[in-house]
CHARMM-style PDB file with segment names, atoms N, HN, CA, C and O in Angstrom:
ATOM      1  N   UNK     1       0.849  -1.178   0.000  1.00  0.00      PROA
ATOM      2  CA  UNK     1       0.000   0.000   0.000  1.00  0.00      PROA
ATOM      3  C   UNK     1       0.890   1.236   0.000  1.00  0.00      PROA
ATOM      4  O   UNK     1       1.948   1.192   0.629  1.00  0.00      PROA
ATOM      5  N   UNK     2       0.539   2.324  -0.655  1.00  0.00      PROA
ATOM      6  HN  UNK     2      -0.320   2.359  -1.166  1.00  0.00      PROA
ATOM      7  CA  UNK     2       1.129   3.248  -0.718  1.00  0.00      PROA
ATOM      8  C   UNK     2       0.395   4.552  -0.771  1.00  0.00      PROA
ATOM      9  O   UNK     2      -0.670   4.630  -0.159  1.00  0.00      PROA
ATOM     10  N   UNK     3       0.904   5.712  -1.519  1.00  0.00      PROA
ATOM     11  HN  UNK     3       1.769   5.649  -2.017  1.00  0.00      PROA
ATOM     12  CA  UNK     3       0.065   6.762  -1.731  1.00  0.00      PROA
ATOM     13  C   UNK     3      -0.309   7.142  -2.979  1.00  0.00      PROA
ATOM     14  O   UNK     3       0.376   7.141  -4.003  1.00  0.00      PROA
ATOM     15  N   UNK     4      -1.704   7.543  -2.792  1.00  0.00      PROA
ATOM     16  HN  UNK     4      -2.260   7.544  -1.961  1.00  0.00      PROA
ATOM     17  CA  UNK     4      -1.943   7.730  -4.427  1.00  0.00      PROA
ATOM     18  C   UNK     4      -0.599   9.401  -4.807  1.00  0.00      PROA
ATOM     19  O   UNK     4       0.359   9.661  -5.535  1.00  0.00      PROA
ATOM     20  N   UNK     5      -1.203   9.874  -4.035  1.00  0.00      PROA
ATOM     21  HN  UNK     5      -1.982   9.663  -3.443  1.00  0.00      PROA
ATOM     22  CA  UNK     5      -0.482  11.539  -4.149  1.00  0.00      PROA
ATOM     23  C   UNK     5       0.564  11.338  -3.173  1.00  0.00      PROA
ATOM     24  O   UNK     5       0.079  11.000  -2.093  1.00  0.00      PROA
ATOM     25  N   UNK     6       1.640  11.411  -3.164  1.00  0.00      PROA
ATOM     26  HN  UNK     6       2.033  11.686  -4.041  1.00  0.00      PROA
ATOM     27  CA  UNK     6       2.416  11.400  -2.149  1.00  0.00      PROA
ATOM     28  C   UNK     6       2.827  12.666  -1.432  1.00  0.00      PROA
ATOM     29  O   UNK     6       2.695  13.808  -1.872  1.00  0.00      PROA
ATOM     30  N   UNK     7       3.672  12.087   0.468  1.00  0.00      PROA
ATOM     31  HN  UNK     7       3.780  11.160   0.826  1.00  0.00      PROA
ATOM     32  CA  UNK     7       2.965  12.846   1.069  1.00  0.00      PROA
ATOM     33  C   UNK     7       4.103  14.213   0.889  1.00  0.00      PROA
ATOM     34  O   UNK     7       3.868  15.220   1.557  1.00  0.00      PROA
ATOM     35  N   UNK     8       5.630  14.186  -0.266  1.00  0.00      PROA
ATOM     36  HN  UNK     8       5.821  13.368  -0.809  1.00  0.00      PROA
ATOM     37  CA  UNK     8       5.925  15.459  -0.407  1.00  0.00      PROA
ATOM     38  C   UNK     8       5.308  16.043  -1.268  1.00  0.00      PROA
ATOM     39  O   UNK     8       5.699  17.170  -1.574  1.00  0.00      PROA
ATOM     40  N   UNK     9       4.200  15.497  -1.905  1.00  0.00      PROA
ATOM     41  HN  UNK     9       3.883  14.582  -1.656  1.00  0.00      PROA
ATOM     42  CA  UNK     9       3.186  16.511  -3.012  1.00  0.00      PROA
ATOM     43  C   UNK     9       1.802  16.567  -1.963  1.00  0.00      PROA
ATOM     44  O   UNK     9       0.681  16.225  -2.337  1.00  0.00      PROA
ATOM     45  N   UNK    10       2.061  16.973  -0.842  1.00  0.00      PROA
ATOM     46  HN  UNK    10       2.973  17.251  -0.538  1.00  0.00      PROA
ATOM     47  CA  UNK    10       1.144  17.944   0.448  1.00  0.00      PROA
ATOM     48  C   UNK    10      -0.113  16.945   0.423  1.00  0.00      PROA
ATOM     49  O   UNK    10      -1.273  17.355   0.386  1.00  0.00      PROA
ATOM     50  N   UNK    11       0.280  15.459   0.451  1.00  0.00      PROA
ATOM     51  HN  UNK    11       1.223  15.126   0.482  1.00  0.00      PROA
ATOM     52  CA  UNK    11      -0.926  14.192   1.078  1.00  0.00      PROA
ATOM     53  C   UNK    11      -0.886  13.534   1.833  1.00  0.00      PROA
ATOM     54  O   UNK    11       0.179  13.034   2.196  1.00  0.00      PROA
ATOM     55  N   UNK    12      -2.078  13.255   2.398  1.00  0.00      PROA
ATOM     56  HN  UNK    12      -2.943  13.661   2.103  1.00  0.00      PROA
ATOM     57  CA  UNK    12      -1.635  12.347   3.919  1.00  0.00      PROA
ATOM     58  C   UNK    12      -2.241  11.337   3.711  1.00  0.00      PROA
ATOM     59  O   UNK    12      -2.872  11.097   2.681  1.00  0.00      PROA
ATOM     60  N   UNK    13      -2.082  10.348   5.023  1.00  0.00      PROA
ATOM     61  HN  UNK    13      -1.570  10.543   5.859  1.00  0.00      PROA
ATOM     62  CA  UNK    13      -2.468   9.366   5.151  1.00  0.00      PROA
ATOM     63  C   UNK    13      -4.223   8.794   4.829  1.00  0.00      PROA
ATOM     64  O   UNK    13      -4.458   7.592   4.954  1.00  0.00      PROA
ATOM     65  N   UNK    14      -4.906   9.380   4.584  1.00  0.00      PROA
ATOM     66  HN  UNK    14      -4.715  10.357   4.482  1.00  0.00      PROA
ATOM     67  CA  UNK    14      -6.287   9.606   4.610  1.00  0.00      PROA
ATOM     68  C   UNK    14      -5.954   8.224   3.820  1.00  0.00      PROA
ATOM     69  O   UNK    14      -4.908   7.819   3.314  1.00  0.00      PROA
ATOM     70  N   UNK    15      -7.297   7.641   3.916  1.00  0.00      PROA
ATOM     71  HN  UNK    15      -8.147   7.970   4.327  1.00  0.00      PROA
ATOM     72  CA  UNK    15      -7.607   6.031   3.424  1.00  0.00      PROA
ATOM     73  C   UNK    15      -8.072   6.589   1.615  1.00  0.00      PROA
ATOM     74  O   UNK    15      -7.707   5.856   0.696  1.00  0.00      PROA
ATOM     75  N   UNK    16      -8.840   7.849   1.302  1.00  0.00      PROA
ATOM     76  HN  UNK    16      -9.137   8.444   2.049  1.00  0.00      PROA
ATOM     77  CA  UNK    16      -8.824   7.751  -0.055  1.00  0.00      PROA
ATOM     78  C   UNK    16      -7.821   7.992  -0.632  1.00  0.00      PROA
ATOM     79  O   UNK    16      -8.076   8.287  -1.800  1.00  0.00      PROA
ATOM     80  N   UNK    17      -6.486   8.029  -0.345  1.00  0.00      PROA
ATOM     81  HN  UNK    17      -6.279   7.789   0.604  1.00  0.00      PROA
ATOM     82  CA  UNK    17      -5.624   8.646  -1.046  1.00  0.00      PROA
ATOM     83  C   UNK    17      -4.327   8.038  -0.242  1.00  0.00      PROA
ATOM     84  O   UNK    17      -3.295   8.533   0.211  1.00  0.00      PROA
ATOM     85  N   UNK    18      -5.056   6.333  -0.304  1.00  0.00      PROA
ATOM     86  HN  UNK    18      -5.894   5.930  -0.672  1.00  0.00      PROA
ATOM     87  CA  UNK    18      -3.675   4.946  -0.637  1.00  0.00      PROA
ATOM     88  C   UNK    18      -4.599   4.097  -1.204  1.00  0.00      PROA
ATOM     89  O   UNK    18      -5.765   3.800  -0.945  1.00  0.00      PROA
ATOM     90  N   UNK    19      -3.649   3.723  -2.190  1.00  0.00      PROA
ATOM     91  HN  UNK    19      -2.702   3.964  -2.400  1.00  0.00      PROA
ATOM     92  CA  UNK    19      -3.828   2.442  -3.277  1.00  0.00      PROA
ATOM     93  C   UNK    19      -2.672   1.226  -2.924  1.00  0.00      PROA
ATOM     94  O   UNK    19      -1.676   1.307  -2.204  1.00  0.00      PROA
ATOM     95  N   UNK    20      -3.111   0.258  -3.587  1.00  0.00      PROA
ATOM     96  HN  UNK    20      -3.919   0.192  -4.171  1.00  0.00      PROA
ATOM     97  CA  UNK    20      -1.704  -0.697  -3.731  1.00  0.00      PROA
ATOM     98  C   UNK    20      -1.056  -0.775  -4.768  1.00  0.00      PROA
ATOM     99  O   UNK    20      -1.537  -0.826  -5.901  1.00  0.00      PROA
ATOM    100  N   UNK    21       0.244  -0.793  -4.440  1.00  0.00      PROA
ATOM    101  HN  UNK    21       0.634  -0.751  -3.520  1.00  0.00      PROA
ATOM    102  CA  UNK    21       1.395  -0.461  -5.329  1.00  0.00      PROA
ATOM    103  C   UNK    21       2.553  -1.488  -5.530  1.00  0.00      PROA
ATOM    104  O   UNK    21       3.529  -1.720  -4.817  1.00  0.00      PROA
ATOM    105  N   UNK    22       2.126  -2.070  -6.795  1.00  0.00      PROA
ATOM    106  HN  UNK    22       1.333  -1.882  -7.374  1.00  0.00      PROA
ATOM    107  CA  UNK    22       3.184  -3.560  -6.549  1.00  0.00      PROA
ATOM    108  C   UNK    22       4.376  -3.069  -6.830  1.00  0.00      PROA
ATOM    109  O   UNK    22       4.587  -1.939  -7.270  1.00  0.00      PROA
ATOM    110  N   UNK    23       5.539  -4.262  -6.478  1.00  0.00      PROA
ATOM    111  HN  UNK    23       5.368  -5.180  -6.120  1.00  0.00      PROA
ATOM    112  CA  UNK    23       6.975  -3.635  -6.719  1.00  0.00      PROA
ATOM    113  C   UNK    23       7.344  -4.343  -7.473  1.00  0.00      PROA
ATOM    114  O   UNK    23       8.334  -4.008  -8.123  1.00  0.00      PROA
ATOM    115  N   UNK    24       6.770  -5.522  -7.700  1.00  0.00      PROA
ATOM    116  HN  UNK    24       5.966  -5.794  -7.172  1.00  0.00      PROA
ATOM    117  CA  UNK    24       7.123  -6.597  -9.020  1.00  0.00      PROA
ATOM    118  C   UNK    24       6.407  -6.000 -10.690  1.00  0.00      PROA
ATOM    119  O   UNK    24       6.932  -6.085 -11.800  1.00  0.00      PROA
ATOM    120  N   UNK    25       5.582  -5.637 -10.455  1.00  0.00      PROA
ATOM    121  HN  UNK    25       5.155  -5.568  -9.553  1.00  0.00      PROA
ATOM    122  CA  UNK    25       5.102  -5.055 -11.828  1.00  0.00      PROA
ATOM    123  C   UNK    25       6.136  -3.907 -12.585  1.00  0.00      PROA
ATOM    124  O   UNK    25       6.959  -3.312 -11.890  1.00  0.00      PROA
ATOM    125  N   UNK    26       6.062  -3.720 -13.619  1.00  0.00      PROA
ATOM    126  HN  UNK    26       5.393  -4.203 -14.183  1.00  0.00      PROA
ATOM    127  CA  UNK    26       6.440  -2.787 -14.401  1.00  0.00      PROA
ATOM    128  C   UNK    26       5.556  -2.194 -15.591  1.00  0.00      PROA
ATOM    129  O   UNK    26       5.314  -3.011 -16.479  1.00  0.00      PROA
ATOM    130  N   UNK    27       4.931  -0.658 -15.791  1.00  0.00      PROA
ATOM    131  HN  UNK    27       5.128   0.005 -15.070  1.00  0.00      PROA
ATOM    132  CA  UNK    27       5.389  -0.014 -14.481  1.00  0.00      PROA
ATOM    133  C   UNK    27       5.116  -0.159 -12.983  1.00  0.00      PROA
ATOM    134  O   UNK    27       4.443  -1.177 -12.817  1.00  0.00      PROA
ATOM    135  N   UNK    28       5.321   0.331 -12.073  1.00  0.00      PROA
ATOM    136  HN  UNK    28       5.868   1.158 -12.209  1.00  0.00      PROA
ATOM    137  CA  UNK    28       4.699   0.028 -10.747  1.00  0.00      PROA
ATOM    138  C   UNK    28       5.378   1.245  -9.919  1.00  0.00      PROA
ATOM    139  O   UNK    28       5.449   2.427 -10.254  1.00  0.00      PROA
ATOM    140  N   UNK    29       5.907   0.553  -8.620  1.00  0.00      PROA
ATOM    141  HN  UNK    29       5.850  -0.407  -8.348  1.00  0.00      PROA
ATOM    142  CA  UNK    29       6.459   1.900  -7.414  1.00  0.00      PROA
ATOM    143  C   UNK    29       7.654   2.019  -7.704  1.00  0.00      PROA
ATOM    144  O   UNK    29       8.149   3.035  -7.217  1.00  0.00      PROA
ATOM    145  N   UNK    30       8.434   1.316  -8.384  1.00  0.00      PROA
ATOM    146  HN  UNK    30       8.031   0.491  -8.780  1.00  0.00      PROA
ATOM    147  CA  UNK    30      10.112   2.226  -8.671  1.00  0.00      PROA
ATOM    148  C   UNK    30       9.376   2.938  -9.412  1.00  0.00      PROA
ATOM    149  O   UNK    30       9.021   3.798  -8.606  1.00  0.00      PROA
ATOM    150  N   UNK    31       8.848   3.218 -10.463  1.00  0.00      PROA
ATOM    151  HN  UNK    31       9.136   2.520 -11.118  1.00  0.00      PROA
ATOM    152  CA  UNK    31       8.425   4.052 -12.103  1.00  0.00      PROA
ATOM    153  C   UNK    31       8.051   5.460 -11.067  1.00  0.00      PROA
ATOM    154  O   UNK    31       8.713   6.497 -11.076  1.00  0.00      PROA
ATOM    155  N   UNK    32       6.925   5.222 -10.263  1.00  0.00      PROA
ATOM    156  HN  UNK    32       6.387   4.379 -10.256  1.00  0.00      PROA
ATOM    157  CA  UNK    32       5.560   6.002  -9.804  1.00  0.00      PROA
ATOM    158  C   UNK    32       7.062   6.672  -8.747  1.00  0.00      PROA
ATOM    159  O   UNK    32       7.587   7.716  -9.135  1.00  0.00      PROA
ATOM    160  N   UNK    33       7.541   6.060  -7.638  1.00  0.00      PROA
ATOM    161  HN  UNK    33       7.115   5.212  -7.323  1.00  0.00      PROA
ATOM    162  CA  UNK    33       8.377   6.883  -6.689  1.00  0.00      PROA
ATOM    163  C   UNK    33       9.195   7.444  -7.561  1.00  0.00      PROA
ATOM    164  O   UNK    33       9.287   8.662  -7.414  1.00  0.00      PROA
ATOM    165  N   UNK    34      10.065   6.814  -8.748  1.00  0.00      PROA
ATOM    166  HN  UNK    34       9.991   5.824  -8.867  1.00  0.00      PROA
ATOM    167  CA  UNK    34      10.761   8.182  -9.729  1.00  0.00      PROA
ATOM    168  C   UNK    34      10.230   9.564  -9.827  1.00  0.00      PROA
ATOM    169  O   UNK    34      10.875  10.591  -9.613  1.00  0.00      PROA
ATOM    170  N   UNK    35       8.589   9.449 -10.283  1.00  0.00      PROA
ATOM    171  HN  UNK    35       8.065   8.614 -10.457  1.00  0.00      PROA
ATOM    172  CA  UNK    35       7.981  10.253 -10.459  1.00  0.00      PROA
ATOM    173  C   UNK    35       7.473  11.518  -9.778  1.00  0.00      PROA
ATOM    174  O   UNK    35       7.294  12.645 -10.241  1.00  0.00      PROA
ATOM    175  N   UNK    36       7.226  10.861  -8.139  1.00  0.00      PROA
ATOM    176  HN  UNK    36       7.371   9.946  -7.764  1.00  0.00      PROA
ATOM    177  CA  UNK    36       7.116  11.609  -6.908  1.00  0.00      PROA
ATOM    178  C   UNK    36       8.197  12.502  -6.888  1.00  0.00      PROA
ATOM    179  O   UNK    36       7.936  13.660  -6.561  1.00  0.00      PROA
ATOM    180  N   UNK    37       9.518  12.173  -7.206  1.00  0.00      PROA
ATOM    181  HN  UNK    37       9.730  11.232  -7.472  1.00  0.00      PROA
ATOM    182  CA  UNK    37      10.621  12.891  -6.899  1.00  0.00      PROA
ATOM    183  C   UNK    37      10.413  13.819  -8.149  1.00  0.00      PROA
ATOM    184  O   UNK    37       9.840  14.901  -8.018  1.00  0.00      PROA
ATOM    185  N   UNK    38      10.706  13.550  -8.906  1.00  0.00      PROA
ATOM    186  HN  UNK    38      11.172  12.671  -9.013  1.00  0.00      PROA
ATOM    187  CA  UNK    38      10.884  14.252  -9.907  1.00  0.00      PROA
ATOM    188  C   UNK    38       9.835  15.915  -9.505  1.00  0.00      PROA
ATOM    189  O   UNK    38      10.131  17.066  -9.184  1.00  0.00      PROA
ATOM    190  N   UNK    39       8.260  14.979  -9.820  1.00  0.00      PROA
ATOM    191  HN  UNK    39       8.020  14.044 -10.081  1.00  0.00      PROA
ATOM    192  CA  UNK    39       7.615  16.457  -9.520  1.00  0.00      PROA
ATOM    193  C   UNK    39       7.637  17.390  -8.521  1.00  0.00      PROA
ATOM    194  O   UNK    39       7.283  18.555  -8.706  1.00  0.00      PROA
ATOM    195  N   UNK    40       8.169  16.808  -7.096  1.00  0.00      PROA
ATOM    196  HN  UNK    40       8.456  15.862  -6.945  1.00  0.00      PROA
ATOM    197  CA  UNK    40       8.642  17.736  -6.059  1.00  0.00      PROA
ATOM    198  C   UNK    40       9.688  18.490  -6.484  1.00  0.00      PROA
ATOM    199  O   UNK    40       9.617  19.706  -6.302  1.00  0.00      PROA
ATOM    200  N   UNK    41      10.664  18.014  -7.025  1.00  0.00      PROA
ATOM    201  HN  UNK    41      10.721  17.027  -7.172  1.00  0.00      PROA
ATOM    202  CA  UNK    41      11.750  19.042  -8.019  1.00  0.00      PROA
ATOM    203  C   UNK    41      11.112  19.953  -8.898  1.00  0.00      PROA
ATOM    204  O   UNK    41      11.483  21.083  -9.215  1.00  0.00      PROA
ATOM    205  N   UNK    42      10.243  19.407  -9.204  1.00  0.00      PROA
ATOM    206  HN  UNK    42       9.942  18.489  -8.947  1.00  0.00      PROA
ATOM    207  CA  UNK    42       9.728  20.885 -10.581  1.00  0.00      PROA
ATOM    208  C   UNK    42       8.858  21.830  -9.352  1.00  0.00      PROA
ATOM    209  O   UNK    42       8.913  23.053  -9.481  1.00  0.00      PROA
ATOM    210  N   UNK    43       8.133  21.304  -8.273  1.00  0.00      PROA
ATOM    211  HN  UNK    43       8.088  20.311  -8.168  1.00  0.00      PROA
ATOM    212  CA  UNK    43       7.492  21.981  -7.850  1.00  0.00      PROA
ATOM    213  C   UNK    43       8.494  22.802  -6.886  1.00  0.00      PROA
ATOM    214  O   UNK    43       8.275  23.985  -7.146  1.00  0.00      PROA
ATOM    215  N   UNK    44       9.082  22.753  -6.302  1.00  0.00      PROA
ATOM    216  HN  UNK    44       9.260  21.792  -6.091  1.00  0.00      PROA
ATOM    217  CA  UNK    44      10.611  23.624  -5.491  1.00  0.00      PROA
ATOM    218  C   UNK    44      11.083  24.358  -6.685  1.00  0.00      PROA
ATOM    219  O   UNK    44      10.986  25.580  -6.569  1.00  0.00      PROA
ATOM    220  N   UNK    45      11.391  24.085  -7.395  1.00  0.00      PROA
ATOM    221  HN  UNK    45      11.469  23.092  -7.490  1.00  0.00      PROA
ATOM    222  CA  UNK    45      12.228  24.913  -8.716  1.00  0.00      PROA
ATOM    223  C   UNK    45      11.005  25.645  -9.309  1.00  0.00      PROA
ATOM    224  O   UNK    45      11.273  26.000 -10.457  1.00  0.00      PROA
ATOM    225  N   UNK    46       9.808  25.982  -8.951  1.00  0.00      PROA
ATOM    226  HN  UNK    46       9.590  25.693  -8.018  1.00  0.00      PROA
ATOM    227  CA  UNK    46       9.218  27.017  -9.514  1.00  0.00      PROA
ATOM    228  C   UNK    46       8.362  26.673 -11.077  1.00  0.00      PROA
ATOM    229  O   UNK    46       7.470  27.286 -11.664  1.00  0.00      PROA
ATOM    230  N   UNK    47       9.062  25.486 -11.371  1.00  0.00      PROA
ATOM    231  HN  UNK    47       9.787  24.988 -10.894  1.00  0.00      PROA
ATOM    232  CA  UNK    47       8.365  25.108 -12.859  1.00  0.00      PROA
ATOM    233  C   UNK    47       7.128  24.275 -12.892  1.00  0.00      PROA
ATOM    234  O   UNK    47       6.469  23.860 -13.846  1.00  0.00      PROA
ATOM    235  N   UNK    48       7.008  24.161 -11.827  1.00  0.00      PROA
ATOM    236  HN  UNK    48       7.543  24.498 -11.052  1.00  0.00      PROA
ATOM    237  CA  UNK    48       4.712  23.585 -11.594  1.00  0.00      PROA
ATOM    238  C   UNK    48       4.234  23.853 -10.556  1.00  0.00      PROA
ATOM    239  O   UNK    48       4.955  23.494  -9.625  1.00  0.00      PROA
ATOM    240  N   UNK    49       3.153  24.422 -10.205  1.00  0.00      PROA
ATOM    241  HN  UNK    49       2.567  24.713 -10.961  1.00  0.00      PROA
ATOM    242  CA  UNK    49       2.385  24.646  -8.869  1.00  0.00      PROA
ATOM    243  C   UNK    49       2.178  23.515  -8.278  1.00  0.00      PROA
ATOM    244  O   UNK    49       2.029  22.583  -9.069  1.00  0.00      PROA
ATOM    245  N   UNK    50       2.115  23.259  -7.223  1.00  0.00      PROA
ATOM    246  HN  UNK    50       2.236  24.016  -6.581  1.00  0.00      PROA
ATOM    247  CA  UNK    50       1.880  22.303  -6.186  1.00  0.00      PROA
ATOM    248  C   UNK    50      -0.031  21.219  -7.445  1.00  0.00      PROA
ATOM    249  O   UNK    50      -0.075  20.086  -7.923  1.00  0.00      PROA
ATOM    250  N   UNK    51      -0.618  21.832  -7.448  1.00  0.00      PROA
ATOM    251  HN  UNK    51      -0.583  22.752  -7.060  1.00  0.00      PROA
ATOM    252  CA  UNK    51      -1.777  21.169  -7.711  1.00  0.00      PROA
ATOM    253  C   UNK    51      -2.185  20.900  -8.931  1.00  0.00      PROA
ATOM    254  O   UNK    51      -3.062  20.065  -9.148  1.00  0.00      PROA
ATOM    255  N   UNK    52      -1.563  21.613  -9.905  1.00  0.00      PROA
ATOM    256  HN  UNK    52      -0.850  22.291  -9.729  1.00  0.00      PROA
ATOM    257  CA  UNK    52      -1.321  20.827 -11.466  1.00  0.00      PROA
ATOM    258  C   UNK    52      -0.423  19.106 -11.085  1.00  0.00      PROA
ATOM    259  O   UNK    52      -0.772  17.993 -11.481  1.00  0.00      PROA
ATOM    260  N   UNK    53       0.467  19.376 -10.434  1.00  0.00      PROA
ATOM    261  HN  UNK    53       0.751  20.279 -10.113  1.00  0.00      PROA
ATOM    262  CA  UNK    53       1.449  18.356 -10.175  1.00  0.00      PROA
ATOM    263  C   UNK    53       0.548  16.811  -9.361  1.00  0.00      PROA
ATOM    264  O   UNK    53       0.571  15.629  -9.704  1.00  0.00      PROA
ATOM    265  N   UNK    54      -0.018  17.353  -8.453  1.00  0.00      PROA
ATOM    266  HN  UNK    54      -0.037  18.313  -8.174  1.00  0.00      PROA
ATOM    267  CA  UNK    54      -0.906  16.387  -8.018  1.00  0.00      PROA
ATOM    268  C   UNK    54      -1.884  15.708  -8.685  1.00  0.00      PROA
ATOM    269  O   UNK    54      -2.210  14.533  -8.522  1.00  0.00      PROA
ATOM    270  N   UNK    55      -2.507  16.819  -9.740  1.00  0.00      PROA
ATOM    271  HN  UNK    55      -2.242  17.774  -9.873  1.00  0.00      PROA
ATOM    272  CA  UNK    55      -3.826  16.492 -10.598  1.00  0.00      PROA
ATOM    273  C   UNK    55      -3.117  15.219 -11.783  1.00  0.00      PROA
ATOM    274  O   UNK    55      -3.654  14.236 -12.293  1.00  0.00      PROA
ATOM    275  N   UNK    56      -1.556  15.830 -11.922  1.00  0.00      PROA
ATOM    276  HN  UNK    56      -1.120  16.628 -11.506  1.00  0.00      PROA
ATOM    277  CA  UNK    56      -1.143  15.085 -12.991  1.00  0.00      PROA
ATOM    278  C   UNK    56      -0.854  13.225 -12.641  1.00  0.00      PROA
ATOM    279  O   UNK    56      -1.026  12.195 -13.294  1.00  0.00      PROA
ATOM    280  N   UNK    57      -0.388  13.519 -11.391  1.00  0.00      PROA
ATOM    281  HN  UNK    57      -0.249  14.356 -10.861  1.00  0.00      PROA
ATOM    282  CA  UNK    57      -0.793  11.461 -10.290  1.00  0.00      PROA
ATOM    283  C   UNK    57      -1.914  10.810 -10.688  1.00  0.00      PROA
ATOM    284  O   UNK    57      -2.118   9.741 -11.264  1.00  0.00      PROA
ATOM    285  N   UNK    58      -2.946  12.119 -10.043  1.00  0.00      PROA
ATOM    286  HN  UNK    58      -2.781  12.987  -9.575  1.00  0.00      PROA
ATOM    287  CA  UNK    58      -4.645  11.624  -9.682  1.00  0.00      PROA
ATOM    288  C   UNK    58      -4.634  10.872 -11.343  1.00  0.00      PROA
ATOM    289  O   UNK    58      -4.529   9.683 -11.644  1.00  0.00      PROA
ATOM    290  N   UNK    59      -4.785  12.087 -12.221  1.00  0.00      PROA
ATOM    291  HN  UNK    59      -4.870  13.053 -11.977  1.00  0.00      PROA
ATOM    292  CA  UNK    59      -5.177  11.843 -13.505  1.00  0.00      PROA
ATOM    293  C   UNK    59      -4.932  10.020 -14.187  1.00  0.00      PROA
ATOM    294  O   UNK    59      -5.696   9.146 -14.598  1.00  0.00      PROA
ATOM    295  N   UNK    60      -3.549  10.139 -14.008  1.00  0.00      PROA
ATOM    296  HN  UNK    60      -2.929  10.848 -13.674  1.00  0.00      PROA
ATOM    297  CA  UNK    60      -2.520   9.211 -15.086  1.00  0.00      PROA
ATOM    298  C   UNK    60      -1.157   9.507 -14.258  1.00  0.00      PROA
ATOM    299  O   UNK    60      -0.694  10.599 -13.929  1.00  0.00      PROA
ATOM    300  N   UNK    61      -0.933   8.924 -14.152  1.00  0.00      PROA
ATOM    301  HN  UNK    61      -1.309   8.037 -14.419  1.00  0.00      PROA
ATOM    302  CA  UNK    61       0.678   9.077 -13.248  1.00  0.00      PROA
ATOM    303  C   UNK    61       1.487   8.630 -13.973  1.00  0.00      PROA
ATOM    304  O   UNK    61       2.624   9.101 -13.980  1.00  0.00      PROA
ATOM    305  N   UNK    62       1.079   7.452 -14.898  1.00  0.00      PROA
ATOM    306  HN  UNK    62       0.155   7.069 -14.892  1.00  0.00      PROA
ATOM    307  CA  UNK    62       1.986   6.340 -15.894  1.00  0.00      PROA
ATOM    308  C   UNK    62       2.155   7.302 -16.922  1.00  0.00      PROA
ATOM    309  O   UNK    62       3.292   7.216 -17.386  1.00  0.00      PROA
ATOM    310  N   UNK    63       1.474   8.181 -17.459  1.00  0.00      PROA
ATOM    311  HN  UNK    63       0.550   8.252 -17.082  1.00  0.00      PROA
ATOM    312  CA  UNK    63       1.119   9.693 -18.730  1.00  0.00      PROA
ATOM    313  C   UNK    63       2.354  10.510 -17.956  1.00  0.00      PROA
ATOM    314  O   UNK    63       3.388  10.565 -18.621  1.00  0.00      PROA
ATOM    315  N   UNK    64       2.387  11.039 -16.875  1.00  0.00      PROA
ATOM    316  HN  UNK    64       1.547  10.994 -16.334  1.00  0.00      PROA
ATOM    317  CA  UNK    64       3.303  12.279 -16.082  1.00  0.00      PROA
ATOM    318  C   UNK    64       4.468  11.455 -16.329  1.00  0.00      PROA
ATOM    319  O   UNK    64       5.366  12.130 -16.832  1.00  0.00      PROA
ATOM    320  N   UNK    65       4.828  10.050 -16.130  1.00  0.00      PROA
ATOM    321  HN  UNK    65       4.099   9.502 -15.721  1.00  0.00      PROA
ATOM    322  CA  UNK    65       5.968   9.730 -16.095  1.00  0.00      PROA
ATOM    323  C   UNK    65       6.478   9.807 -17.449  1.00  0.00      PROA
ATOM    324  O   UNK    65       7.496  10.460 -17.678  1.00  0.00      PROA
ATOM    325  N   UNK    66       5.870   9.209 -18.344  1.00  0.00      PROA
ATOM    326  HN  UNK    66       5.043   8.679 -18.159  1.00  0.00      PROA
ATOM    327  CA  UNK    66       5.853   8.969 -19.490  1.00  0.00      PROA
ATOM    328  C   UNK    66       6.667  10.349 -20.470  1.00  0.00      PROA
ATOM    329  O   UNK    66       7.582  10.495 -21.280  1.00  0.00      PROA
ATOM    330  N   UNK    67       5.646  11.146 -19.763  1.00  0.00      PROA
ATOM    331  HN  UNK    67       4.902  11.028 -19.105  1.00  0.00      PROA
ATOM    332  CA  UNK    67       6.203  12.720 -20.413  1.00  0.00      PROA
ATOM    333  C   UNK    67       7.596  13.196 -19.963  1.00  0.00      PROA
ATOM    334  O   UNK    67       8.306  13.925 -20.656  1.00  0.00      PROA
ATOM    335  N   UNK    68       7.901  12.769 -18.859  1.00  0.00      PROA
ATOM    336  HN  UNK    68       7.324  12.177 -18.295  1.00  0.00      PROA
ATOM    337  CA  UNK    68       9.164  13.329 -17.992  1.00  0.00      PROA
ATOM    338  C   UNK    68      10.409  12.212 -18.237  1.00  0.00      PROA
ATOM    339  O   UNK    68      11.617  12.409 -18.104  1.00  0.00      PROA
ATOM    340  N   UNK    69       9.610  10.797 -18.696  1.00  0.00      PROA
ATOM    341  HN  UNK    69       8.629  10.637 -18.804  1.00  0.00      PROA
ATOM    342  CA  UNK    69      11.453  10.579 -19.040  1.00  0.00      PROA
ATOM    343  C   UNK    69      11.594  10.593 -20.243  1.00  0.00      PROA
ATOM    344  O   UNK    69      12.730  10.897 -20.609  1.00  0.00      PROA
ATOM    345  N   UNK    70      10.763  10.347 -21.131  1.00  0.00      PROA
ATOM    346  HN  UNK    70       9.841  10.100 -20.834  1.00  0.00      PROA
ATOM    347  CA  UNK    70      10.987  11.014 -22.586  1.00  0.00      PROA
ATOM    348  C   UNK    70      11.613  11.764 -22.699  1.00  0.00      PROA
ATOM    349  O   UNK    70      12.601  11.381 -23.325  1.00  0.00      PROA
ATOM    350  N   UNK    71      11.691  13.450 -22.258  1.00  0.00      PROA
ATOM    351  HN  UNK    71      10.888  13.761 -21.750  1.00  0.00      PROA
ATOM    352  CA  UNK    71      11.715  14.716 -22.023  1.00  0.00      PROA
ATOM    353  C   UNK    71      13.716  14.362 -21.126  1.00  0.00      PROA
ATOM    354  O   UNK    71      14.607  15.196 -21.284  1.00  0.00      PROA
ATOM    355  N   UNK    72      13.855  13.571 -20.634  1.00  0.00      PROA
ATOM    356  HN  UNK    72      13.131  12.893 -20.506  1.00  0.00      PROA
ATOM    357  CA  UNK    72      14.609  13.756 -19.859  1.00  0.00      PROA
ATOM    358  C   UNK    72      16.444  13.825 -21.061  1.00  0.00      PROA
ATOM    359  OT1 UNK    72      17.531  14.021 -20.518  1.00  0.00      PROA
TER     360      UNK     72
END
């Protein structure tokens, strides 16, 4: 179990907002925790607001990642 939004993108523990998160799948929680990091970096560095960044998890998280290592 993990977090849908994680809790350095300003989420807590609340029961709607954990899912399960396998570690054997691909993608899964290495892909998704890459991702966590990443957008806390854009969001400290000024290049996304806190709640575009979150919406972009909620939405598609596998899409946010998708865009960011392409991009990388």
């Amino acid at each position: 179990v993990d977090h849908l939004i994680s809790r350095e993108l300003g989420r807590a523990d609340a029961v709607e907002n954990l899912w399960p998160q396998p570690y054997t799948q691909h993608p899964g929680a290495h892909e998704k925790d890459w991702l966590e990091n990443r957008l806390q970096e854009e969001v400290c560095s000024d290049r996304i607001t806190l709640e575009p960044a979150q919406q972009e998890i909620k939405a598609d998280w596998y899409a946010a990642y998708l865009k960011r290592v392409q991009s990388k």
